[in-house]
NUSEMAR-174981 format. One record per residue: residue in one letter; residue number from 1; x, y, z of N, C-alpha, C in turn. Coordinates in nm, 2 decimals, decimal comma. Atoms other than C-alpha are relative to their C-alpha. Example, Ala and Ser with C-alpha at 12.3 -4.5 7.8 and 13.67 -1.06 7.14 Angstrom:
> A | 1 | 0,09 | -0,12 | 0,00 | 1,23 | -0,45 | 0,78 | 0,09 | 0,12 | 0,00
> S | 2 | -0,09 | -0,11 | 0,00 | 1,37 | -0,11 | 0,71 | -0,08 | 0,11 | 0,08
end
This chain:
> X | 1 | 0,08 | -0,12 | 0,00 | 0,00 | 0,00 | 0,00 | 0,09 | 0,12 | 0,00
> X | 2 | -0,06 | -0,14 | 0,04 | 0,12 | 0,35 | -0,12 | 0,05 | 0,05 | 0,18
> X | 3 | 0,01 | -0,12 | -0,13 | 0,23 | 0,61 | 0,19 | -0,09 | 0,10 | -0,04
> X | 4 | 0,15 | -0,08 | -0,07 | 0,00 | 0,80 | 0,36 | 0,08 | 0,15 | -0,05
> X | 5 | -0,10 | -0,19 | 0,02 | 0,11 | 1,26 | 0,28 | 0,02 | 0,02 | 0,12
> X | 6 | 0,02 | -0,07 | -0,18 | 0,20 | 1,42 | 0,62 | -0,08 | 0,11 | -0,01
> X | 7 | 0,10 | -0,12 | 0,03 | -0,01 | 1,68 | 0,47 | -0,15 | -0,02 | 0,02
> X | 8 | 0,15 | 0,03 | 0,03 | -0,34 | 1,51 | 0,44 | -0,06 | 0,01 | 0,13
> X | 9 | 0,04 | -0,04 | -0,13 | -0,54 | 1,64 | 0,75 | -0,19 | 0,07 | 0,00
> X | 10 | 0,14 | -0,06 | -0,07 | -0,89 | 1,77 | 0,84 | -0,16 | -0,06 | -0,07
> X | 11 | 0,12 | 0,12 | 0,03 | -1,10 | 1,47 | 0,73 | -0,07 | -0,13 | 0,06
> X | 12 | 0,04 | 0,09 | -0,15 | -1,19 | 1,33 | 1,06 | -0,19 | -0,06 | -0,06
> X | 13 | 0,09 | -0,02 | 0,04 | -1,55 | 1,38 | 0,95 | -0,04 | -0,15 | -0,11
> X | 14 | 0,01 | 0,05 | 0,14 | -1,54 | 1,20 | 0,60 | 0,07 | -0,13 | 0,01
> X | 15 | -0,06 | 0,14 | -0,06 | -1,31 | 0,91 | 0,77 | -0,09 | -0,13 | 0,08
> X | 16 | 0,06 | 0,09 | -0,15 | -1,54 | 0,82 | 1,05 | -0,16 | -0,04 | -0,12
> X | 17 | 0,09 | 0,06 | 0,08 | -1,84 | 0,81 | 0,77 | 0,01 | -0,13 | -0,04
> X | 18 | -0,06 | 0,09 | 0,00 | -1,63 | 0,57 | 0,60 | -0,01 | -0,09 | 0,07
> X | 19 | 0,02 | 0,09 | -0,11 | -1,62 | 0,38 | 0,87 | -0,13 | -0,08 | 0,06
> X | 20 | 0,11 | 0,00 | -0,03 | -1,94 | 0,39 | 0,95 | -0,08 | -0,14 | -0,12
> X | 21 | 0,06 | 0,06 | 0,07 | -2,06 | 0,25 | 0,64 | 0,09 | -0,17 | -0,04
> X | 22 | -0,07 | 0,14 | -0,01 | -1,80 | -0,04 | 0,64 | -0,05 | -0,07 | 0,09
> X | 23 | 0,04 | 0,14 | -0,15 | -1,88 | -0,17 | 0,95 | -0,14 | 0,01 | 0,06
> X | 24 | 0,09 | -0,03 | -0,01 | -2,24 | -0,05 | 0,96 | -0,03 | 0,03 | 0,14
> X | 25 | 0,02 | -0,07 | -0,16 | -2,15 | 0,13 | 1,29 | 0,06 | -0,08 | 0,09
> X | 26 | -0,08 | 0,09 | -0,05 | -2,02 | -0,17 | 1,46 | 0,11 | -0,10 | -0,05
> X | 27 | -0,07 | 0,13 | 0,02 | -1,75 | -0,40 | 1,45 | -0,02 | -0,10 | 0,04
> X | 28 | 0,03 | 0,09 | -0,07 | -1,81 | -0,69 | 1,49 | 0,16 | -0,11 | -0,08
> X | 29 | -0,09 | 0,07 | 0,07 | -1,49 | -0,98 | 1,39 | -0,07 | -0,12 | -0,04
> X | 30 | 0,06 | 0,08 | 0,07 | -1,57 | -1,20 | 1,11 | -0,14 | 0,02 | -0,05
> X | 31 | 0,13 | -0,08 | 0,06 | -1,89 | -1,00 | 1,00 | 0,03 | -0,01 | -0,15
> X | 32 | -0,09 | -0,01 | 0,17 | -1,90 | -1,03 | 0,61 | 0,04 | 0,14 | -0,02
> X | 33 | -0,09 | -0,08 | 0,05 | -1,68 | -0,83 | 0,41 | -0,15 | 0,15 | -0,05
> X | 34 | 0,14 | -0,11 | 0,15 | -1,84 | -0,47 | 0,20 | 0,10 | 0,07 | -0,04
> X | 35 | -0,07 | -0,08 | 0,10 | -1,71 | -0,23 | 0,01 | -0,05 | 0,17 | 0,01
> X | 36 | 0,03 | -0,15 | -0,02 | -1,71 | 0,15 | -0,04 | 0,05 | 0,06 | -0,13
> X | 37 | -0,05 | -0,05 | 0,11 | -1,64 | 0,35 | -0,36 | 0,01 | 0,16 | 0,04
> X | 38 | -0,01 | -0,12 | -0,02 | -1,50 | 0,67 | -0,32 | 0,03 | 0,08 | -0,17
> X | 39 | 0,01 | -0,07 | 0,17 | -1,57 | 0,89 | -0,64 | 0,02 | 0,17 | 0,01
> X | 40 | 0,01 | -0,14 | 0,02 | -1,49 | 1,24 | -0,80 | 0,14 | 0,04 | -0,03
> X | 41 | -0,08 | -0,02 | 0,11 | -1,31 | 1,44 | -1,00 | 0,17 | 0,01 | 0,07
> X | 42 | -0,14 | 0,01 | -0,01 | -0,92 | 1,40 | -1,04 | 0,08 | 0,09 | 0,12
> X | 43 | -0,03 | -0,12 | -0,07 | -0,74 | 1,59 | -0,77 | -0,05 | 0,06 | 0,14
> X | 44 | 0,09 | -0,02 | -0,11 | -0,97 | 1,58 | -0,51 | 0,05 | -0,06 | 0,12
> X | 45 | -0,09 | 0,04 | -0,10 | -0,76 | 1,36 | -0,30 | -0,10 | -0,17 | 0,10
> X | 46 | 0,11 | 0,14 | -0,04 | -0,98 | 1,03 | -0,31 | 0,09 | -0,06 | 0,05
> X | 47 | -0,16 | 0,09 | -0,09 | -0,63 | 0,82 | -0,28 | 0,02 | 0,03 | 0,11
> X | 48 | -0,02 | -0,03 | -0,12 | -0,52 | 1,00 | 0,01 | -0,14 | -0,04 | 0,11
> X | 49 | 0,09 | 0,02 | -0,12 | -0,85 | 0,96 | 0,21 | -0,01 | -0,16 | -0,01
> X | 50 | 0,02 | 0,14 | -0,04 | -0,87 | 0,59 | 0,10 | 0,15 | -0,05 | 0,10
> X | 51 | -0,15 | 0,06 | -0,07 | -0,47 | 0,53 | 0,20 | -0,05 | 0,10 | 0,18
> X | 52 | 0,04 | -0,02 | -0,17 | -0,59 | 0,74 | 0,55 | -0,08 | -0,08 | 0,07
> X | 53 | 0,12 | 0,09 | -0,05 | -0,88 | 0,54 | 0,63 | 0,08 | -0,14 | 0,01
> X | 54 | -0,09 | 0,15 | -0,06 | -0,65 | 0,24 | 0,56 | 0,07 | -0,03 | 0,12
> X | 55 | -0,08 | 0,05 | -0,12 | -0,42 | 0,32 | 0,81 | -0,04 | 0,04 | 0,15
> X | 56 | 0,04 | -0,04 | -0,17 | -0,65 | 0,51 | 1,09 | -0,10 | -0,12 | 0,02
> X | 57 | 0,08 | 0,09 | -0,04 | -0,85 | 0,20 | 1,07 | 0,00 | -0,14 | -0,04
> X | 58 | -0,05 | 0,13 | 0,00 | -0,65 | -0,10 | 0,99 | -0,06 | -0,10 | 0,09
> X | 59 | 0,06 | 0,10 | -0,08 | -0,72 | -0,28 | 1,33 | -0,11 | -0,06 | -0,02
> X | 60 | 0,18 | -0,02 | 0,02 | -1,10 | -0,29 | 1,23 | 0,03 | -0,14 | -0,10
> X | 61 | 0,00 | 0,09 | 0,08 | -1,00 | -0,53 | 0,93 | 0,08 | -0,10 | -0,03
> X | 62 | -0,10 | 0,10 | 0,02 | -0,89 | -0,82 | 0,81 | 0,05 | -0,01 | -0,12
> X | 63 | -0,07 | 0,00 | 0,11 | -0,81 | -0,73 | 0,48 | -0,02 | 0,15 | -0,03
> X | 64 | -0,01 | -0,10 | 0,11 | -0,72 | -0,43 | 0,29 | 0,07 | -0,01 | -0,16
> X | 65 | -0,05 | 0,02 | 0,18 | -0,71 | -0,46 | -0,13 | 0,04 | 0,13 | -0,01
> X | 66 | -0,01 | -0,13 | -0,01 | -0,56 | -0,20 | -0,29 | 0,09 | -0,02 | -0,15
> X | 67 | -0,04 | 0,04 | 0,14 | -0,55 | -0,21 | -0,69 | 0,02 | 0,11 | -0,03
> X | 68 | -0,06 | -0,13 | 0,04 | -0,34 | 0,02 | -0,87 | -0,03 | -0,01 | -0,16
> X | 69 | 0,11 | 0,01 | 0,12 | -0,50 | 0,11 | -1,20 | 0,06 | 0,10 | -0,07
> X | 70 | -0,05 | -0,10 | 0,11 | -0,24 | 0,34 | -1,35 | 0,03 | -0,07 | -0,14
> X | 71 | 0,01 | 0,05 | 0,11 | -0,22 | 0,08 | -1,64 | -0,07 | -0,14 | 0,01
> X | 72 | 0,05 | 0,11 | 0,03 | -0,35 | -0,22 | -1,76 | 0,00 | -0,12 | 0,07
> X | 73 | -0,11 | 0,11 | -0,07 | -0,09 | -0,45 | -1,65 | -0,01 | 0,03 | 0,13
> X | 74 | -0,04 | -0,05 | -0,17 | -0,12 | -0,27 | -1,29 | -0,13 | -0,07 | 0,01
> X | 75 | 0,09 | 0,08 | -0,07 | -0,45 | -0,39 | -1,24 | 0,00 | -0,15 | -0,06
> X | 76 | -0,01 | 0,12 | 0,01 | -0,40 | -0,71 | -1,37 | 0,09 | -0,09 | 0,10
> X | 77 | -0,11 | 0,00 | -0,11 | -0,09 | -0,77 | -1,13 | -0,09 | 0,01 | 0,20
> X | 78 | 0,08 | -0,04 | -0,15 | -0,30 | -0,60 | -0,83 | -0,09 | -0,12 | 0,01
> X | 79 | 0,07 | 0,06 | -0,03 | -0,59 | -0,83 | -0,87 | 0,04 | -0,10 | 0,00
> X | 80 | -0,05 | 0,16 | -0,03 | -0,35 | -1,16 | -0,93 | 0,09 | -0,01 | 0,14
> X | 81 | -0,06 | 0,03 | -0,13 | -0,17 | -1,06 | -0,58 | -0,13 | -0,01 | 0,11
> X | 82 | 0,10 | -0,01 | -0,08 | -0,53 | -1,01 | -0,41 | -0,03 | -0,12 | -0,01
> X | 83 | 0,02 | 0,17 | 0,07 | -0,60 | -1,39 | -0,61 | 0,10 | -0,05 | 0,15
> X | 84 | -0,10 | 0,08 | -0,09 | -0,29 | -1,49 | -0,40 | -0,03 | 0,02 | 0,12
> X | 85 | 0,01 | -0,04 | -0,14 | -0,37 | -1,33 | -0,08 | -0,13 | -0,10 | 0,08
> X | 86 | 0,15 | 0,08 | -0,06 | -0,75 | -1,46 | -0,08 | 0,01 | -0,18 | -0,03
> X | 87 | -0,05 | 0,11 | 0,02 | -0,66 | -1,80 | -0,19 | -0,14 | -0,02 | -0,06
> X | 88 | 0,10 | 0,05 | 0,13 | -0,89 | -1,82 | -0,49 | 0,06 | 0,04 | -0,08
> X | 89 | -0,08 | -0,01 | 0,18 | -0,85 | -1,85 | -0,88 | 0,14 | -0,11 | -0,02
> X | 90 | -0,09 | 0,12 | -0,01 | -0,61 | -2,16 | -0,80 | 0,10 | 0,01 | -0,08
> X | 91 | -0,11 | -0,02 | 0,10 | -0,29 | -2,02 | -0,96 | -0,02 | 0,09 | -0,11
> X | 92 | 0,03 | -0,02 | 0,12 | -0,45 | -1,87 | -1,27 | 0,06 | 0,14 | -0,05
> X | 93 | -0,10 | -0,16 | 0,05 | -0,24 | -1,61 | -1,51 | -0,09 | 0,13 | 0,05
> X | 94 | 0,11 | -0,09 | 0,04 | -0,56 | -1,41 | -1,49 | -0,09 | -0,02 | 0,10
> X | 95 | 0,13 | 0,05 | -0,10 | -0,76 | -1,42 | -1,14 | -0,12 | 0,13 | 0,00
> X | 96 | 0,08 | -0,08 | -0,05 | -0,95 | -1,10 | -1,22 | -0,18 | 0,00 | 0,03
> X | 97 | 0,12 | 0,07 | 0,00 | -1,27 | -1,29 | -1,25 | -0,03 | -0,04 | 0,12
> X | 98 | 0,02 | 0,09 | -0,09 | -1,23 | -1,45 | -0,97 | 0,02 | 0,08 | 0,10
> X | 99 | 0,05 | -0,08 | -0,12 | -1,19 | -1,16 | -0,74 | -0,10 | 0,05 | -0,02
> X | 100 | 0,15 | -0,13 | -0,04 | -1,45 | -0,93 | -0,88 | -0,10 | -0,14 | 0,04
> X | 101 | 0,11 | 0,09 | -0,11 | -1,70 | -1,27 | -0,77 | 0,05 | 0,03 | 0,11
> X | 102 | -0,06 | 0,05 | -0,15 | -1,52 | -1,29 | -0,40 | -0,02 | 0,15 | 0,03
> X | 103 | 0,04 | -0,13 | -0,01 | -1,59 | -0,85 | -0,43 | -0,19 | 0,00 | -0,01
> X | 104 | 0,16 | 0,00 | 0,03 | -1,94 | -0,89 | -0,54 | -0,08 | -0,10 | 0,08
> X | 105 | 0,07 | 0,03 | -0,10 | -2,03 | -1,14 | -0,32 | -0,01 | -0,06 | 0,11
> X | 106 | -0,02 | -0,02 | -0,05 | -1,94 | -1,07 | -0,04 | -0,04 | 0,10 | 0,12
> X | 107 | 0,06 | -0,11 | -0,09 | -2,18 | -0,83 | 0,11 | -0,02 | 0,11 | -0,07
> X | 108 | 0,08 | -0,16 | 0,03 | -2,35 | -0,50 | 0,12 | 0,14 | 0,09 | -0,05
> X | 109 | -0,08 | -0,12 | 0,08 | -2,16 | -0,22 | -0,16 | -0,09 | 0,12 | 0,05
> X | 110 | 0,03 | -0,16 | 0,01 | -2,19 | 0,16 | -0,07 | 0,09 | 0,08 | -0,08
> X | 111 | -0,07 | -0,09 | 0,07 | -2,11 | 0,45 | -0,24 | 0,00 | 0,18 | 0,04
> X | 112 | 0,02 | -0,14 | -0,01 | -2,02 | 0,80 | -0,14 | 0,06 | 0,10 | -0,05
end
């Protein structure tokens, strides 16, 4: 996972939502997985809030994915290490199939 900016600051707010909607207010361990899509235009500083959220609220989870999509080959790579991690797609050149199922069904998706 990328480093965090020492600049990135005053999004306590927009963290703890996040949060909120991951864990539907509680943690519970072993609760199924969800997802969250953080959207909007270039420059806004989506990355930085997801890589903060990663690391103010690591303990919380048991996994953090984290696909890098500046080329083709990047998300192909990202989703065959997440393959390896989750131990599905049994080797295969190509597991991206096989995570977006293991992302999709997996539990409640939000979007903010």
């Amino acid at each position: 996972m990328p480093r965090l900016q020492t600049y990135f600051t005053g999004r306590d707010d927009f963290l703890e939502k996040v949060h909120i909607i991951l864990s539907d207010g509680e943690w519970e361990h072993g609760s199924e997985p969800k997802s969250c899509l953080i959207h909007g235009m270039g420059g806004m500083g989506k990355t930085q809030a997801a890589l903060a959220y990663g690391y103010s609220y690591a303990k919380h989870f048991d996994f953090r994915l984290w696909v890098r999509a500046d080329t083709p080959a990047r998300v192909t790579e990202s989703f065959n290490s997440i393959a390896t991690m989750l131990n599905i797609g049994q080797g295969k050149a190509d597991s991206l199939d096989d995570v977006k199922n293991w992302l999709e069904t997996t539990g409640t998706s939000h979007t903010i």
